[in-house]
C-alpha positions in Angstrom: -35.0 -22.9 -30.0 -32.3 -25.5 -31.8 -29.6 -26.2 -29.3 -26.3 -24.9 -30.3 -24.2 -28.0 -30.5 -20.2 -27.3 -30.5 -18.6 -30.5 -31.7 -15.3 -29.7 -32.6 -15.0 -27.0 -29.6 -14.3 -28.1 -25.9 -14.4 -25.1 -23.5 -12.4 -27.4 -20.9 -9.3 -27.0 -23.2 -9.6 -23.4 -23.2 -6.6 -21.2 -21.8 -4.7 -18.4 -22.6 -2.5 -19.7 -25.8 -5.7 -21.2 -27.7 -6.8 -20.6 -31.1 -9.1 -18.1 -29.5 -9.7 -16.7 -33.3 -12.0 -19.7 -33.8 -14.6 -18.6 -30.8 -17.8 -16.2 -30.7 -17.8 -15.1 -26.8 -20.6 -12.8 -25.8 -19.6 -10.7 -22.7 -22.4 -10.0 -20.7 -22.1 -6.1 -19.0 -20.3 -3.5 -19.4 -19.0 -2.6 -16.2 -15.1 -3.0 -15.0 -15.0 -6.8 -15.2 -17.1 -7.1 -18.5 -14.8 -4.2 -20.0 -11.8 -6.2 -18.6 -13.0 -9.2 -20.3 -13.7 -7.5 -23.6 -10.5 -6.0 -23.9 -8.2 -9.4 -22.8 -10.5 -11.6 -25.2 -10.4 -9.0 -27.8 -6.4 -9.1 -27.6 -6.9 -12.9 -27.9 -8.0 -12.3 -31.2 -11.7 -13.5 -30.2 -14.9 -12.6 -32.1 -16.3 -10.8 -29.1 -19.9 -9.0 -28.6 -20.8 -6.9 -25.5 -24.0 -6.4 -24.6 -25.6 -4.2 -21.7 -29.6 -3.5 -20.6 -27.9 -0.2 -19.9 -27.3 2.4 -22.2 -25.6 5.2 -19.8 -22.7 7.7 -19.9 -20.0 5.3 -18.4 -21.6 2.2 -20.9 -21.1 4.8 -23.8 -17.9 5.4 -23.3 -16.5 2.5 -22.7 -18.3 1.2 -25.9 -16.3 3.4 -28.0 -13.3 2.3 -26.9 -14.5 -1.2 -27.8 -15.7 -0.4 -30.9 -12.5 1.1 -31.9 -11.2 -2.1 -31.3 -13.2 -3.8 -33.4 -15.6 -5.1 -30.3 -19.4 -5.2 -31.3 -21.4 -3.7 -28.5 -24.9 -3.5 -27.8 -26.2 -1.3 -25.2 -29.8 -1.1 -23.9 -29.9 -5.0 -25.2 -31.9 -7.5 -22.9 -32.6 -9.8 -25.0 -30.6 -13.6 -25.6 -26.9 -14.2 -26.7 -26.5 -13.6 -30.3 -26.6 -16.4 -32.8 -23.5 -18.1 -33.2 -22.2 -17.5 -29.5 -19.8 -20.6 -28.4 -18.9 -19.2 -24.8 -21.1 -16.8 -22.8 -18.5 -14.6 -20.3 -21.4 -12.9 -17.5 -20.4 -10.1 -15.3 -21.6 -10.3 -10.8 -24.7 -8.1 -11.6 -26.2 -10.7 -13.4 -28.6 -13.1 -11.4 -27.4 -16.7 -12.1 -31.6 -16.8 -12.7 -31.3 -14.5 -15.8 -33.1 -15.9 -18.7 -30.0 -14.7 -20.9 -27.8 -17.4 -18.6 -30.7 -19.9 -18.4 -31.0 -19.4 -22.0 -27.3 -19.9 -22.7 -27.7 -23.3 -20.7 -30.5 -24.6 -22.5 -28.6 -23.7 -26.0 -25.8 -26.2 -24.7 -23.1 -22.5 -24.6 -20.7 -22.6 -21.4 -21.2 -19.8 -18.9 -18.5 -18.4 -17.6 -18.1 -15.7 -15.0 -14.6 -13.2 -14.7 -13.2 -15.5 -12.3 -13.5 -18.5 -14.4 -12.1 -16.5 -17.4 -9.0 -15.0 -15.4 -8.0 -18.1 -14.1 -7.8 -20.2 -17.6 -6.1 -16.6 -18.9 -3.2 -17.2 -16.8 0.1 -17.0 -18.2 1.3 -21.2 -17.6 4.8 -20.6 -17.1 4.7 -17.3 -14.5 0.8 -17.5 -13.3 0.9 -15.6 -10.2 -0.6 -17.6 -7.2 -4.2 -16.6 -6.1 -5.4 -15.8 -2.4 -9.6 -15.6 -2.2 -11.5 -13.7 0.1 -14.8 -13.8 0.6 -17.7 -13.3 3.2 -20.6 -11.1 3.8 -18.8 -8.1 5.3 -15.0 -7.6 5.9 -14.0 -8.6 2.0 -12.1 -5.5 1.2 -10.7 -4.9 4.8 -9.5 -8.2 4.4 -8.0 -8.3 1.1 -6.2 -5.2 1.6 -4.4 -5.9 5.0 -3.5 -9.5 3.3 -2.0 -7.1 0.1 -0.2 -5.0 2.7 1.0 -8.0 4.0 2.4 -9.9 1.1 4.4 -6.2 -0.1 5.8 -6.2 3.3 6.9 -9.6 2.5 8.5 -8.8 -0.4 6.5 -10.2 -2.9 5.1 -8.5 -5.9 1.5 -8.5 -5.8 -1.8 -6.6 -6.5 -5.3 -6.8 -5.3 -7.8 -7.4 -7.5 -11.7 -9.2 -8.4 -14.7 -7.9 -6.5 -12.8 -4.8 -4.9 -13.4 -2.8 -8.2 -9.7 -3.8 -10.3 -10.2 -6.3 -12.9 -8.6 -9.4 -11.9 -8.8 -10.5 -16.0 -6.6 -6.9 -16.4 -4.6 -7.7 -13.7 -3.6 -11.4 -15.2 -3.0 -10.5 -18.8 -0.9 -7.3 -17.8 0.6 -7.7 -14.8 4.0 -10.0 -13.9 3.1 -10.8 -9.8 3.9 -13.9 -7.4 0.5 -13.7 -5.8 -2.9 -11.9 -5.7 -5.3 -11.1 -3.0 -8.6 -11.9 -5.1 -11.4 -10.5 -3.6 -14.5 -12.3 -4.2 -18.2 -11.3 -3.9 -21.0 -14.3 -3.5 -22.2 -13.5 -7.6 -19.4 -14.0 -8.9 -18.7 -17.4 -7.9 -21.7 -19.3 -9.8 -19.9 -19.8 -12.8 -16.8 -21.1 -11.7 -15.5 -24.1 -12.8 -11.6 -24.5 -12.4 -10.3 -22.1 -10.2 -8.2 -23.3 -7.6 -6.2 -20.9 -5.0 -3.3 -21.7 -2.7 -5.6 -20.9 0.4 -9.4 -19.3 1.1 -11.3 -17.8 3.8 -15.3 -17.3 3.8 -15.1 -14.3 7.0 -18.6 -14.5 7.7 -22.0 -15.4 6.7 -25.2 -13.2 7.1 -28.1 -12.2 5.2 -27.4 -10.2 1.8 -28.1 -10.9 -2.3 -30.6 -12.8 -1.0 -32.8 -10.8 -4.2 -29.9 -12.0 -6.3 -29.8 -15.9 -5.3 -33.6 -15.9 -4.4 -32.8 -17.6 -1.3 -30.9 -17.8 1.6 -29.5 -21.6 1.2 -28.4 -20.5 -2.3 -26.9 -17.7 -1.4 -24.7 -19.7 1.2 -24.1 -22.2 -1.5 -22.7 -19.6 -3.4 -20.6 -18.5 -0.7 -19.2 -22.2 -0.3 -17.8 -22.4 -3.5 -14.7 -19.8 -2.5 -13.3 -22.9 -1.0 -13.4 -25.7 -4.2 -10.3 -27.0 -5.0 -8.4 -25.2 -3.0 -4.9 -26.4 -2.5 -3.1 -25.4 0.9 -5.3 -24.1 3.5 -9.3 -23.7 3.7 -9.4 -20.8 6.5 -12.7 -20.6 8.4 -14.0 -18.5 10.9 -14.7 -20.1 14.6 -17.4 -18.2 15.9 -18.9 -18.4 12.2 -20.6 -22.0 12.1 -21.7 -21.5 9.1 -18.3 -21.6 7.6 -16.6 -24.0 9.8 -19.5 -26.3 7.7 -18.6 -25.1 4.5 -15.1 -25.9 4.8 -16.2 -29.7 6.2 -18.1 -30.0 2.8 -15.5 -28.7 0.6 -13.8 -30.9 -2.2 -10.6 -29.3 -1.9 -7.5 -30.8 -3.2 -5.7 -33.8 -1.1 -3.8 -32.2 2.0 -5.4 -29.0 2.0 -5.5 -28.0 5.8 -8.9 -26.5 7.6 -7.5 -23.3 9.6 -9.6 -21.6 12.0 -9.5 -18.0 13.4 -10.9 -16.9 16.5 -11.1 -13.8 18.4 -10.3 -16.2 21.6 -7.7 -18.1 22.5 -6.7 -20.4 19.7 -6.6 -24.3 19.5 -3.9 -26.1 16.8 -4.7 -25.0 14.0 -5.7 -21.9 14.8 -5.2 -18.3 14.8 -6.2 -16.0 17.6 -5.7 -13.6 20.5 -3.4 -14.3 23.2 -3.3 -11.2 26.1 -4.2 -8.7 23.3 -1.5 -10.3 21.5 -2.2 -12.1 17.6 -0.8 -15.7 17.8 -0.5 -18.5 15.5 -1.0 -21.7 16.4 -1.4 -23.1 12.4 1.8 -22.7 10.3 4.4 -23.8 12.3 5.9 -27.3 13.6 5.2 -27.4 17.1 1.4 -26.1 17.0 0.2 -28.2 20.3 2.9 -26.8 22.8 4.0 -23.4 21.3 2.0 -20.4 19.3 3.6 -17.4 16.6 3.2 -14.3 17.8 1.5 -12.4 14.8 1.6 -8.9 16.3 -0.9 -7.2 18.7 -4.4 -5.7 18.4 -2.9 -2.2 18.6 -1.4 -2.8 15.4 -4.6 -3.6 13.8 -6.0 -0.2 12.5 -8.9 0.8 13.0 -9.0 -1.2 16.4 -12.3 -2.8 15.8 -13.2 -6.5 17.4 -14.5 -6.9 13.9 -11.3 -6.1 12.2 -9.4 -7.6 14.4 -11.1 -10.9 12.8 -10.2 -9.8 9.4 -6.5 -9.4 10.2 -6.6 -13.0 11.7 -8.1 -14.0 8.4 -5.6 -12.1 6.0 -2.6 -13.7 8.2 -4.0 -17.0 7.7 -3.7 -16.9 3.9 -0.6 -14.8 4.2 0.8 -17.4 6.7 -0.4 -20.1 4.2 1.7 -18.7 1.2 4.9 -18.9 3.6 4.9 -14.8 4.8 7.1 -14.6 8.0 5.5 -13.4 11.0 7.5 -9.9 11.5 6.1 -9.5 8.2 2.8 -10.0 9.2 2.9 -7.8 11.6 4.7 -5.1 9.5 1.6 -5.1 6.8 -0.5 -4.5 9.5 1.0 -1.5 10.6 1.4 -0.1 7.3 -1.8 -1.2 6.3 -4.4 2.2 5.3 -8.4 1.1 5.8 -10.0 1.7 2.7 -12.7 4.7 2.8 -16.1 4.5 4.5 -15.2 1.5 6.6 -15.6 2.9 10.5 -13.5 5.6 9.4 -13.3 8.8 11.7 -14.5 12.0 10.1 -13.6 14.3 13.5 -15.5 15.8 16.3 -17.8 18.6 17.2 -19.1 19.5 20.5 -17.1 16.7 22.3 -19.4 13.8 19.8 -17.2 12.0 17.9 -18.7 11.3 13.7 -18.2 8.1 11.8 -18.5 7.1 8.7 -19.4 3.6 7.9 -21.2 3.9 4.6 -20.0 1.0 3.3 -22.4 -1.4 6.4 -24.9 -1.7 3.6 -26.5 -4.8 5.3 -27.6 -5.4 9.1 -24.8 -7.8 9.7 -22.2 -5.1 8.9 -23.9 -2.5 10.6 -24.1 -4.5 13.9 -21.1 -5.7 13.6 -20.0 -1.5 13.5 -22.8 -0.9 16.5 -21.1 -3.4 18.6 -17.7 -1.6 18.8 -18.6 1.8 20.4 -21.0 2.4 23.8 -23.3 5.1 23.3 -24.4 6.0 19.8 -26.4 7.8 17.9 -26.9 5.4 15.1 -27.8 7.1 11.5 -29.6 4.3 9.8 -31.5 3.6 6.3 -31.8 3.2 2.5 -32.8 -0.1 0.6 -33.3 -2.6 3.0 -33.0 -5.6 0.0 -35.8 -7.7 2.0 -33.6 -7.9 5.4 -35.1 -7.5 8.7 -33.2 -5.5 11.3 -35.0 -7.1 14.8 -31.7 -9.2 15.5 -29.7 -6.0 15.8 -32.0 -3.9 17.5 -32.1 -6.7 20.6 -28.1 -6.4 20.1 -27.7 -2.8 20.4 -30.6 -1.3 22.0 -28.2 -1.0 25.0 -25.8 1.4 23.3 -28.3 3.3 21.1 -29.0 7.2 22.5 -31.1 8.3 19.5 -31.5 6.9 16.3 -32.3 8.9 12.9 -33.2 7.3 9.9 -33.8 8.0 6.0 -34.0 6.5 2.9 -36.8 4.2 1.2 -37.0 1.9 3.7 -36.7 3.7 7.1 -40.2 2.4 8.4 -38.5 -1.4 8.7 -35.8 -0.1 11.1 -38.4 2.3 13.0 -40.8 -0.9 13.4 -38.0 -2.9 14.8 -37.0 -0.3 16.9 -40.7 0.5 17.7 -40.7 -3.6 18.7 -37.4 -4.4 20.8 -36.1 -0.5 21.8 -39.4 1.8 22.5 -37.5 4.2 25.1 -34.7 4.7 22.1 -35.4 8.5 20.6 -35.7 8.3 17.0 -36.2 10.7 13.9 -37.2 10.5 10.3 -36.2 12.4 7.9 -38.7 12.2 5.1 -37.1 13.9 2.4 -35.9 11.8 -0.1 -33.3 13.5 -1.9 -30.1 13.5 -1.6 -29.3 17.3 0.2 -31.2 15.4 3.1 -27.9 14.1 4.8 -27.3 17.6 6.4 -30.6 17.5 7.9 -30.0 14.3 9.2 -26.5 15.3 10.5 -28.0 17.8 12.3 -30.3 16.0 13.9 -27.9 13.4 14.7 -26.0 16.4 16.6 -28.7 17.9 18.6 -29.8 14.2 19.9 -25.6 13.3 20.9 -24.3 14.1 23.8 -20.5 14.8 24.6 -18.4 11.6 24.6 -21.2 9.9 22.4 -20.7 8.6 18.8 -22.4 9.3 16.0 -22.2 6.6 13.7 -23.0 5.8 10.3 -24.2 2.4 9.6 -26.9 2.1 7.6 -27.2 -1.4 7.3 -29.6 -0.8 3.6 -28.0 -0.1 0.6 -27.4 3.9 -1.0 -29.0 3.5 -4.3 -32.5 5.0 -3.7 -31.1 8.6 -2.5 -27.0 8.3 -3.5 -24.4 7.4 -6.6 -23.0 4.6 -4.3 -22.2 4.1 -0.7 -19.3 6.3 -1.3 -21.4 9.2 -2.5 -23.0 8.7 0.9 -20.2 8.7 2.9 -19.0 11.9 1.4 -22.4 13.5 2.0 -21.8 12.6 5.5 -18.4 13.8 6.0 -19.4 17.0 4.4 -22.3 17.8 6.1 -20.1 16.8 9.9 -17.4 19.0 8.8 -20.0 21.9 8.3 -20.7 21.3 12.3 -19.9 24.1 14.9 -16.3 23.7 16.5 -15.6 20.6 14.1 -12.2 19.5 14.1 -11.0 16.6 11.9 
């Protein structure tokens, strides 16, 4: 194929006042960022085609409303950008592998992803700062305690990115002084300019490793959150990994490295003092004296895990100048976002929780490791992980195990391996109406004062909508239990 050659057209010049009437951008999905991206470009006055493999009820009518603006769309279209393209805007679902992209590259047109275009579609006089939050589990947790923190604050600012609000809506509509941008690992491939006031990688474990093809990029990915970052490059201390990415990061001139810990913390750190969240980064005398932050009873739920995220979102809070009282404030205001270690209620003395959204082992042992005796509900699409590192870690709480989904028999071969005497249960049936048979289960192996918790570490999509769908399944099928009380 001819390389499309763009003389007179230089993407780097591109932002949100350019003659945007003189550019063909194909948008590249059809879910909330691509629609977000549509739309803004569309207002540009851009030549804009959508296109989507998918050709589904939600991809329909979205379309409509597109095509009422004048958008071309093309649903159940896999084949390359259309002729004439000059700038190619992908949404996260799309494998930076994709021959679509590696055609685009080839044909000399710019790739961008919805980061890339919300950051050059910033207003230049009133651009709202932007704090990024990434990590393998703990992203949303994170991003909304460090939003509850910056309102407590008093600043106006929004959420947005990865957690399912369109940060490209949220920077063409919305007048704010910051934004907690919540970023997943595929959408930082095609990013080329961004540059936040402060970033935090939480964690790093196995996950998209079907996405990235390999663990290494997958990481490399990851790594990116912290280019050209201007303030402070937050890393987690028990996390090598991340403590390494921030080493190798090309951030701007004075940016800081900020650890958190769940210890006690160094300079330059936050941490826990005596049960008490201290700061030791953002203020003068950091070798003699420490902040306090607040107290783990203020972090909600009271999780070692979450404990670690509220660390994190006060280090980028405490990087964009919040006060401490209003630190802690935020946290004690703070809701927990659905599915994430919430409570459903008790029956029978056992208490029920709902952890849909531990779609990968890291998250679900990270959820194993905060109660004693479980009985862990387990399963769905494993996404090529291998579950023998959490089975050592938890054998030791687990009561009874009971597993579904696709991929139960690589959970039941790593319990088989490293927890024999663990009682375990498979449900075969693979439909969806098969959470109340595993609830059940799951409350004739408990025992009074036990937990039953859901974790499946595998993601929903081979029996449920989404892992919300399956967290509601759950909580329905508990609150159906004798003697349940919520």
């Amino acid at each position: 194929m001819t390389p499309t050659v763009h003389v007179d057209k230089n993407p780097d010049d591109l932002h949100r006042f350019s003659q945007w009437q003189d550019w063909s951008v194909t948008v590249v999905g059809l879910g909330i960022a691509g629609f977000g991206c549509a739309d803004a470009l569309m207002q540009l006055g851009a030549r804009v085609t959508v296109i989507d493999a998918a050709d589904g009820e939600k991809q329909r009518e979205r379309s409509q409303i597109l095509e009422m603006l004048g958008v071309t769309v093309l649903l159940g279209h896999e084949g390359m950008a259309p002729s004439g393209t000059d700038l190619l805007v992908v949404s996260p679902g799309l494998r930076p592998s994709s021959p679509i992209i590696v055609d685009a590259l080839d044909r000399g047109i710019p790739v961008w992803g919805e980061l890339e275009l919300a950051w050059r579609l910033r207003h230049p006089d009133t651009a709202a700062a932007w704090l990024c939050i990434t990590g393998t589990n703990g992203k949303t947790t994170t991003t909304l305690m460090l939003e509850s923190m910056l309102r407590a604050a008093g600043y106006r600012t929004e959420s947005a990115g990865n957690i399912g609000h369109s940060l490209v809506d949220v920077v063409m509509h919305d007048e704010l002084d910051v934004i907690a941008v919540e970023v997943g690992a595929p959408q930082l491939p095609f990013v080329h300019s961004m540059s936040p006031v402060a970033s935090v990688c939480l964690n790093i474990a196995d996950d998209h490793i079907d996405h990235f093809g390999s663990m290494d990029a997958y990481v490399a990915a990851k790594a990116r959150v912290y280019e050209r970052t201007q303030e402070a490059a937050v890393y987690n201390v028990q996390d090598e990994a991340t403590r390494r990415m921030v080493e190798d990061a090309d951030v701007i001139e004075g940016c800081r490295a900020i650890g958190f810990t769940l210890g006690a913390p160094a300079p330059s750190m936050l941490g826990v003092v005596d049960d008490i969240l201290v700061d030791r980064a953002f203020l003068d005398d950091r070798a003699e004296t420490a902040q306090e932050l607040g107290t783990v009873r203020d972090v909600r739920p009271m999780a070692p895990h979450n404990v670690a995220n509220a660390l994190a979102a006060a280090a980028l809070a405490r990087a964009f100048g919040v006060p401490a009282a209003a630190v802690r404030d935020g946290l004690r205001s703070f809701t927990p976002a659905a599915h994430r270690i919430a409570t459903v209620g008790t029956a029978g003395g056992v208490v029920y929780v709902d952890d849909s959204k531990a779609t990968n082992a890291h998250a679900a042992q990270t959820s194993l490791s905060a109660y004693e005796s479980i009985v862990w509900v387990a399963g769905g699409m494993a996404k090529g992980q291998e579950f023998d590192d959490l089975v050592r870690s938890a054998r030791s709480r687990l009561r009874a195990v009971v597993l579904l989904g696709v991929d139960r028999a690589v959970i039941s071969e790593a319990l088989a391996r490293h927890a024999p005497d663990v009682p375990v249960i498979v449900v075969e049936n693979p439909e969806t109406g098969a959470m109340a048979e595993v609830v059940q289960h799951a409350a004739s192996l408990a025992e009074p004062g036990d937990t039953v918790l859901l974790a499946p570490g595998c993601a929903s999509w081979d029996m449920f909508r989404d892992y919300t769908d399956r967290g509601r399944q759950f909580a329905d099928a508990v609150s159906a239990l004798p003697g349940f009380t919520a």
